[in-house]
Phi, psi and omega in degrees: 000145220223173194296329161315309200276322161329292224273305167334323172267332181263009172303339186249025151281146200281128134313128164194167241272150135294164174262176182315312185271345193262349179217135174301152177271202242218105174223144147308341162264141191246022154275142202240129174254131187227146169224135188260139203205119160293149167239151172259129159072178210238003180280184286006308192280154180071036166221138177083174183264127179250180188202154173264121180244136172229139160211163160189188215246122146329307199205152186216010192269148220271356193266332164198086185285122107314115194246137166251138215228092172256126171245107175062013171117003175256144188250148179229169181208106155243151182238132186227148172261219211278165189264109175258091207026249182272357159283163193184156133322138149208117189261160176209164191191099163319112159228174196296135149345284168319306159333302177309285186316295154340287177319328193286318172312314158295344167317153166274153202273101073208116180313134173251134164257144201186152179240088206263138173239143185264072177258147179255130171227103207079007207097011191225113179279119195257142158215112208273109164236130176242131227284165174214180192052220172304007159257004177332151178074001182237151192223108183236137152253133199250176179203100160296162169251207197182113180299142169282170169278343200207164185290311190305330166281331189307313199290313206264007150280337165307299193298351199248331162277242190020292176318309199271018166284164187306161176290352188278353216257148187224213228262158177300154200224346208293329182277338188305112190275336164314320148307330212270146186322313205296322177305286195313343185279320153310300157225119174280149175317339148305320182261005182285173180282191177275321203263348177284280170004298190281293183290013143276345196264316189279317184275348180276340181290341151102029163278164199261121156333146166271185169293000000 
């Protein structure tokens, strides 16, 4: 499905504000620390709050990605520059609803769609998407940080959530690039092989590969 058809369908959705948790709030640090998670199973679902997300990329170059962004019908235009183990730049900005949707139309092909539920857990805020049109069948749980003075605290709070995550969250992906949305709008999760497939299937299930 193409960028036309995208930006047409969310043109008659009524825009309204994000919540807190669905758009970053308004900081002097523009850094965005993120982890990426394959999920197991299906106890994930009919919990948290879901939300309809479309996006697609201005720029995909890993070095300054530009994305434009509709959530539930409010538009963002973010820039995020390049990936330092879990860190990156992130500038992010509300632009008008009719914009986005312009903006969408310009995109490099393909838009992802998607359906993110916002679940809290333990005190943790989790948020699981689940892909949809040509990503169908791939399922990622993300885990923002609230950025450190230093890394070595950034790693040792990741580790101290990480014990108490859910049984659904499997094993980390955050370095994979294949995962990251900007990849998928190129080659989507439809288009990966049988043996890419089978093996995201083994880790998220925590299984040992065979030999």
């Amino acid at each position: 499905m193409g960028g036309d058809e995208y930006a047409h369908r969310i043109r008659t959705q009524p825009a309204r504000p994000a919540t807190r948790s669905a758009v970053k709030q308004e900081s002097t640090d523009r850094r965005e620390i993120e982890a990426k998670y394959l999920v197991r199973g299906d106890a994930w679902r009919g919990q948290g709050v879901a939300r309809e997300i479309v996006q697609g990329f201005l720029s995909r170059d890993p070095k300054r990605v530009v994305r434009v962004r509709v959530i539930d019908g409010a538009g963002y235009l973010t820039i995020k520059g390049a990936s330092r183990e879990l860190e990156r730049e992130e500038y992010e900005f509300s632009i008008p609803h009719a914009d986005a949707h312009a903006l969408l139309r310009l995109c490099l092909p393909y838009p992802v769609h998607k359906i993110r539920h916002e679940i809290r857990h333990a005190g943790v805020l989790w948020e699981v998407d689940e892909f949809l049109d040509a990503n169908a069948g791939l399922i990622l749980a993300e885990l923002e940080l609230a950025p450190d003075k230093t890394a070595s605290g950034t790693q040792e709070r990741k580790r101290t959530i990480e014990a108490t995550r859910p049984s659904w969250v499997g094993e980390e992906v955050s370095g994979e690039p294949r995962y990251y949305n900007a990849v998928l709008s190129s080659r989507p999760f439809g288009e990966w092989s049988r043996e890419e497939r089978e093996d995201m299937e083994i880790h998220a299930r925590g299984d040992e590969p065979a030999p």
